[in-house]
C-alpha angles and dihedrals in degrees: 000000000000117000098257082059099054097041084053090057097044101051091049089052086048087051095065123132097245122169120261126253104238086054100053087048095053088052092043095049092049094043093050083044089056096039100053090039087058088054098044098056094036087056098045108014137204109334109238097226100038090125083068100025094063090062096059121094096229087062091053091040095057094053097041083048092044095048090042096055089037092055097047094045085047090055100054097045087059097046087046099047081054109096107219098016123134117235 
C-alpha cells in the first residue's frame, strides 16, 4: 500500500457519522438512571407509608440532596471526558 493510499483510508474512516458525544452522555446518563431506579425498587420494593412519608422534610431532602450531587457530578465527568477542555 503506498501512503496516499493509506491517508486516503484514514481520512474516510475519520469521516464516519458517529454519534456525538453529548448525545451518547445524555443516553448513558438516562439509561443508567432507569436502570438503577429498576434495581432499586425490585430490591427494596414499594415502601408501605409513602402517601405520609412524601410530606416530611427528610424524604424531600434525600432526593434534592441525591439530584444535586448527581448533576454536579454529572457535570465534571463531561467536562473531564472532554480532551482540551478547561475545567
Amino acid at each position: 500500500m503506498r501512503t496516499d493510499d493509506l491517508i486516503k483510508a484514514l481520512d474516510a474512516d475519520a469521516r464516519s457519522t458517529a454519534m456525538p458525544l453529548g448525545s451518547a452522555w445524555w443516553i448513558g446518563a438516562g439509561a443508567a438512571t432507569l436502570i438503577a431506579a429498576v434495581m432499586f425498587w425490585l430490591a427494596v420494593g414499594p415502601r408501605t407509608d409513602i402517601a405520609t412519608a412524601m410530606y416530611t422534610t427528610r424524604f424531600v431532602a434525600k432526593f434534592v440532596f441525591t439530584m444535586a450531587l448527581a448533576a454536579s457530578a454529572f457535570a465534571l465527568i463531561r467536562a473531564l471526558s472532554t480532551p482540551g477542555a478547561a475545567t
